[in-house]
Structures are given as C-alpha cells and as structure tokens.
N, C-alpha and C positions, 0 to 999 in steps of 0.2 A: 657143317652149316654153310648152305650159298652166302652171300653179301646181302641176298634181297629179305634172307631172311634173320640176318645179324642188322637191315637196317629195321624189321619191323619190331625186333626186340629194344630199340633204342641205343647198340652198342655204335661205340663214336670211333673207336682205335680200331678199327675192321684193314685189312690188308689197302681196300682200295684207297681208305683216308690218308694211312700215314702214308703212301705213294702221293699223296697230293699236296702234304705237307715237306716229305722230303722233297720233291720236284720244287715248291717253292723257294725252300730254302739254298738248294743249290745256284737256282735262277740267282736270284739276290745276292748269294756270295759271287757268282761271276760279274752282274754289277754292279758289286762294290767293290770286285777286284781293281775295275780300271777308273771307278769314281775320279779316285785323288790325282789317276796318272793326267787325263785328258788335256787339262789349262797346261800343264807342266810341258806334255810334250807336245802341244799346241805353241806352246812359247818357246821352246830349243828350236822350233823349225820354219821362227820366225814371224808367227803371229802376234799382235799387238791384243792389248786387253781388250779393245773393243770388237776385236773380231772373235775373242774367245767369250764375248757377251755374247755376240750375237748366234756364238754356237747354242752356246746354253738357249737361247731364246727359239733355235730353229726346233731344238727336240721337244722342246714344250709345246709351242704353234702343230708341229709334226702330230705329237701323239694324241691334241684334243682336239682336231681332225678326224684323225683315221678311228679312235678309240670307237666312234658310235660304229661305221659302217663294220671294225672285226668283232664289234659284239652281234653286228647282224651276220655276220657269216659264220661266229659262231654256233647261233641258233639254228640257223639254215643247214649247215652241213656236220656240224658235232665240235664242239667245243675241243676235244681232244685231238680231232685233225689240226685246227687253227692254232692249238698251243702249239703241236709237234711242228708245224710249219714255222711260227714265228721264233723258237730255239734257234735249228736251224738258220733260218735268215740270219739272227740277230748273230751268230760266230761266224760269219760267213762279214757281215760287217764291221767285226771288232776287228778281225783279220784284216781288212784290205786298209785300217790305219799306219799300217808298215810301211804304205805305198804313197802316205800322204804327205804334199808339202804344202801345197800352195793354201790360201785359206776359202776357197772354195771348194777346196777338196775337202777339208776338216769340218765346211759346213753343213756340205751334202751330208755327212756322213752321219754326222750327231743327229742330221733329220732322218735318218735312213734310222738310228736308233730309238729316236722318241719313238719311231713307228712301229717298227718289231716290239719293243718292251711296251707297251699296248696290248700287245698279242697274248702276254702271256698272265697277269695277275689276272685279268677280266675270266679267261675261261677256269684259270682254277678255283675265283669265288664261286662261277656256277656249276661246275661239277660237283663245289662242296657243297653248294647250295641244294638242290638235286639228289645228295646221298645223305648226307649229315641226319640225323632223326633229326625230328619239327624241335623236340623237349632241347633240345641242346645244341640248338645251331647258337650262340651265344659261345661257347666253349668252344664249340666248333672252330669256330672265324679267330677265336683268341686262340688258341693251338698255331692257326696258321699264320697270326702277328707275330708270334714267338717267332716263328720258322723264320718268317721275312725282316725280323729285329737280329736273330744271328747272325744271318747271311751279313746283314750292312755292318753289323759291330766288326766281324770277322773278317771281310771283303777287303775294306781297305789297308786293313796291316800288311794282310798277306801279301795283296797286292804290289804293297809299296817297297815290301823285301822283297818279291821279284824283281824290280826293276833296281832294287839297289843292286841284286847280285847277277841280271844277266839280261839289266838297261828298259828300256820302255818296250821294243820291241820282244822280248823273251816274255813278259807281263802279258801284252799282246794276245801272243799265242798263246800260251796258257789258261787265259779268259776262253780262248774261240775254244779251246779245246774241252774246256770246263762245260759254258755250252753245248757242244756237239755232243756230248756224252750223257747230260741230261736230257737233251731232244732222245735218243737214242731207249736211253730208260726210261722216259714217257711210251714211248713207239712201241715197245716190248712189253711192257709189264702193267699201265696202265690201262686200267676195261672201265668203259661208259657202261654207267647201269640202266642208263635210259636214251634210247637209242633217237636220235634226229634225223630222220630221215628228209634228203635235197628235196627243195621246191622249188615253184617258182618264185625267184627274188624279187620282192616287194619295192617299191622305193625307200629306199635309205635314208635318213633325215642326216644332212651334216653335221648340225649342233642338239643337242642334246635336245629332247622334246620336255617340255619343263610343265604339258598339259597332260601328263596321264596319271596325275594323281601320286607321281613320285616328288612332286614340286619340294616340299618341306623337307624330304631328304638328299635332293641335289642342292640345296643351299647349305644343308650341312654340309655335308659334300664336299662344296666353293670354298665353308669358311672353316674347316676343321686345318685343312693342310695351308693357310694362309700364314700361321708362324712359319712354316718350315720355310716358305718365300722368302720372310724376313730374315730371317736365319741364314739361308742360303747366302745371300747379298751383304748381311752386316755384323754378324756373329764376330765373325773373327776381328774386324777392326772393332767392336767395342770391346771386345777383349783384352786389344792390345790398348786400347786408350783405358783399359782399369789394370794394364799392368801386369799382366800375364804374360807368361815365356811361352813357347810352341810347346811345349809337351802337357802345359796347365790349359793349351787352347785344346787340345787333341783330347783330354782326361775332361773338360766340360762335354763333350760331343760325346763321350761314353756314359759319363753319369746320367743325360737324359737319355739315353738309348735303355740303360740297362731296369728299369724298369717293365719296358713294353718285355722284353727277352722272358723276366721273370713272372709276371703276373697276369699276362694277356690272358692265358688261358681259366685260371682264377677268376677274372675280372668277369670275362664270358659265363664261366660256370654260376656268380655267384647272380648275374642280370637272366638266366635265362631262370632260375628260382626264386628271384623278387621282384622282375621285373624290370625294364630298362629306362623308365622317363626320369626316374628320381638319381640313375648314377650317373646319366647324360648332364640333368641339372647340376649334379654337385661338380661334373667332370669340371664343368664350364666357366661356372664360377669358382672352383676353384685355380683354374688357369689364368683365368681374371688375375686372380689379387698376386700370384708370382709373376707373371707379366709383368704387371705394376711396381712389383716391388725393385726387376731392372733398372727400371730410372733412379733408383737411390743411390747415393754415393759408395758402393759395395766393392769391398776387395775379392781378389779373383778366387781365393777359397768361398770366400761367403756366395761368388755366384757359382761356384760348382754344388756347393749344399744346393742352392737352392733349385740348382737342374734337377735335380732328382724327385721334388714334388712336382716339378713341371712336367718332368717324364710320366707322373701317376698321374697326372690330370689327362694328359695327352692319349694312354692307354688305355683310363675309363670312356671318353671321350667317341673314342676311334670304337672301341670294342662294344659300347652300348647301341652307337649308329649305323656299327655293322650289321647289327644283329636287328634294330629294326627292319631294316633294306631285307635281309634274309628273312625275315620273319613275312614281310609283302613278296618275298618271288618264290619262297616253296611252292614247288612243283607248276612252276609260270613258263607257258613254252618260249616266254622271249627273257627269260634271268638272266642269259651273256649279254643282250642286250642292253639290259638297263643298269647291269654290274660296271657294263664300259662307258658309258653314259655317266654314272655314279664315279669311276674313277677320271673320266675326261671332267667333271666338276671339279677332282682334285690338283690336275694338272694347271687348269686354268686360276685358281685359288692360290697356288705355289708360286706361278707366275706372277700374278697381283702382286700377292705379299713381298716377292723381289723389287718389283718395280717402284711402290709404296714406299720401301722400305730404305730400299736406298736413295730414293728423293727424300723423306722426312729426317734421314741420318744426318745430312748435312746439317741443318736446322738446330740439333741439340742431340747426343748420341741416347738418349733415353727415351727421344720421342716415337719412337718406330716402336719401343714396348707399352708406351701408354697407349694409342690407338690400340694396338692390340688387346690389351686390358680394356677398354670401352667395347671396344667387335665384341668379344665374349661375355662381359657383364650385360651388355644388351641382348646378344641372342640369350644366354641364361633366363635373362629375367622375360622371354618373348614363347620359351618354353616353360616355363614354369605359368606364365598367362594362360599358355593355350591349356597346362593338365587343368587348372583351377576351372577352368573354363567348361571344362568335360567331364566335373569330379564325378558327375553322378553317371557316366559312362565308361566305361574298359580305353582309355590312353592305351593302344597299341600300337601297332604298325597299320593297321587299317584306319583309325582315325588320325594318327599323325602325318 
C-alpha cells in the first residue's frame, strides 16, 4: 500500500510520518546537546553576562526575522529542500564555535543559529500538516511534541557528559555531527507527498501578517511560549531563593518536561475526538492557578510537585493550538508559511516573557508568576467568551 493511499485510509504511523517524527526528534536532541554548553563556554573565553544576554537575545531577534521569509521558501520550493538545507547549515555553525573568542564572534553565531533552527520545526509541522489524515492531525502534532520533549529532556545531559569527558569542544562536534547525520537521513529517506513546485517569489512580508484571518492563533502563539521567557531568565534564581541545590533545580526542569514526553500524543488523540476549544480553555486556566500558586511561600519539593501539573497544562495547551492552526492549513499551498509565522509568534512571546520577567523579578520573586497567572486567566476566560459567543455555531479552527 503507497503512502497516498495509507493517508486516505486515515493511518497516522505510515513510514513517511515517523521519518518526520524521528527527524524531529533528533533535531532537538542536537539542540539540547549544546543548550547548557553555550553561556558556560561563552564565559571560559571570557565573555561577561551581558554579552552572553545579548547572545541569547541575537537568536531570538535572528529567528523572528528570518522564520516568515523560510516559511515562504518553504512553500515555494518544497519544505523538505529548506529542512535538508537549514540541518546542514545549522552543524556547519555549531562547528565553527571551536573557532570562537571574541564576543562578536559568539554573537554572530548564536544569530547565525536562531536562523537555521527556523528552518527546521516550521517545514516539519507542514509536511505533517500536508500528510497527517484531517481525523487526526491533533495526535499527529502530539506524536511530534513527544519527539521534540525527548530530544530537549535527553539533549542536555548527554551533552553535558560530553563536555565533562572530552571538554566543550568534543560536545561541539558531536552536536554538528548529530546534525549532519540527520540532514543526511532527511536527504535519503524522506519523500514529499505533495510536490511544490518553484515560482515566481512573491514579496515576503518581514513580520508576521496578523490580517489573514490566522490573527487569534498567532496571539496564542505570542502567549503560549511567554512562561518558557520567564522561565528562561528567572527559574533558577527563584529556585535558588526557595532553597534548592543544583540537582533539585535540574529535577524541576524535568518534572515539567516529562509530561509533554508522555501525553502529547494522548492529549492530541483525545481533542481531535472531542474537540479542541474546551482542552485549550481548561489548558489555560489551569495554568492560571499553578502560576499563581508560585508566589506562595513553597519548598523546593512542593515546587517540583507542582511542575508537573504545569507540564499538563502546558501540553494541553500547546497540543489543542496546534491542532487548531492544523486543522486552518490542511491542504493550504502556503502551511510552511504560516507554521513559521505561528512559530516566529512563539520566538517573540519567549522573548517577552524574558524580558518581563526578569524586570518584575527584582520587585518580589513571585511577581513574574502572578502576571503570568493573570495573562492566562485572561486569555482563558477571552476564549471561553468567544465559544459562548458562537455556542450556536461549530467553534473550530475556521471560526476561531
């Protein structure tokens, strides 16, 4: 039985899929190999913190940039050229950090990575998007959270035992080579079932176009990845101000991961059979109230307990809004397009939330989680308006 006609039967585990979920997840584990190294060996070669902010800051500005124009070149010339290209590139840039001292070289570079990693989640949601049956793109997309929740659980350990046993540079290579390898098995073994053939290239819009009726879904978008900002920037100092050791700060970063790992595809399976507005509302609200619950005076067990509902919130969350967005671009000749649009909202939302996040820190270490808890009690309660508002009409992805 071809692919075309495994997808007209509704089968989801078809050869071409788990190629797209393995490919993912490989991605991922190579950038979470060098996650943890980067500040570290940014700082042995003489970087100060603020220059290893403003790496962090270059790959962010970098990737919600470039994110719109590789989703139009996805479309334009096949999504599976643009991944196998931006692999490639991206071990190609991990590699020449071996070469790097000075802090302009460390910045180019990180912006040279925002850009490549760009390149590659945007074309494999629209490949999936494009093959997945319509009944089960929900599972679909949570199959490949799983994939992109391994990679990052998995990425930084490994990572960090390479460089314990043979230094930052041995790490290095091993990332480009990780890369190079999955470009490779992209290049071979993965087949487009729907073919893009080159045109003439349109004007490209820089920033996201927020007027084609995907509006409601790049704000989710903006505000879904707005903890991980905050997160990013003050996580671990409020950790360490409730008294936690480095391996209790390392075991919270896994308790809310291992959720997504476990249930995404669940999660998927269970919104594409009830439907998605009502597990987006509960996601939401209930990420609300664990938010909130941060600013309490909790010891550092009580807040790893409580990552763990924050991981389910986060998972319904992510996996219900995917799956709208999918449900608006089956079979849509511009889905790389608006996949990288949808993920340049999350780039820039991640960014906020840093910024946010660690201005409000100073202030009270619990206040960075009560805005947060208000952002999602409000969008909650602004979707649950809008289904009330349509009860007597299908709340899908066409009227959301």
């Amino acid at each position: 039985m071809n692919a075309t006609a495994q997808l007209s039967k509704g089968h989801l585990y078809t050869p071409h899929i788990l190629m797209l979920v393995f490919t993912m997840m490989l991605s991922f584990l190579g950038f979470g190999f060098v996650m943890p190294l980067r500040a570290l060996y940014a700082s042995s070669s003489g970087l100060s913190s603020f220059d290893i902010g403003v790496m962090a800051g270059a790959a962010s500005i970098a990737g919600f940039v470039a994110s719109p124009f590789i989703g139009r070149l996805s479309d334009l010339f096949g999504a599976r050229r643009v991944l196998t290209i931006a692999l490639f590139l991206h071990s190609i840039v991990v590699l020449l950090y071996r070469d790097a001292h000075s802090p302009w070289s460390f910045i180019l570079l990180r912006g040279c990575e925002g850009i490549t990693s760009a390149g590659v989640a945007p074309p494999i949601r629209s490949l999936l998007n494009q093959t997945a049956p319509r009944g089960r793109l929900g599972e679909a997309f949570g199959l490949l959270d799983s994939a992109r929740y391994a990679g990052i659980l998995l990425g930084p350990a490994a990572g960090s035992f390479m460089a314990s046993r043979f230094g930052y540079t041995g790490a290095f290579v091993c990332t480009a080579t990780m890369l190079a390898f999955t470009g490779i098995v992209n290049l071979a073994l993965m087949r487009q079932t729907r073919a893009v053939e080159p045109g003439p290239v349109r004007a490209v819009s820089l920033l996201p176009n927020l007027r084609t009726g995907h509006g409601s879904l790049y704000t989710l978008g903006l505000i879904l990845p707005f903890p991980f900002g905050v997160a990013e920037s003050v996580w671990s100092l409020y950790m360490l101000h409730r008294g936690a050791s480095l391996p209790l700060i390392g075991l919270s970063y896994t308790a809310v991961a291992v959720p997504g790992l476990l249930l995404s595809s669940f999660i998927g399976r269970y919104t594409d059979r009830y439907g998605r507005k009502w597990p987006l509302i509960a996601g939401l609200l209930l990420s609300s109230i664990v938010f909130s619950m941060y600013a309490l005076p909790l010891t550092p067990w009580w807040i790893i307990a409580i990552s763990i509902p924050e991981g389910l919130a986060n998972t319904i969350c992510r996996t219900a809004a995917s799956g709208l967005l999918a449900d608006r671009l089956k079979d849509s000749p511009m889905s790389a397009q608006v996949q990288a649009n949808y993920s340049a909202m999350g780039v820039a939302g991640n960014f906020i939330g840093a910024i946010i996040g660690g201005a409000l820190f100073n202030t009270g270490i619990g206040i960075p989680f009560l805005v947060e808890g208000l952002l999602f009690a409000v969008t909650g309660g602004i979707v649950a308006l809008r289904h009330f508002r349509l009860r007597n009409t299908a709340l899908d992805a066409k009227h959301f």
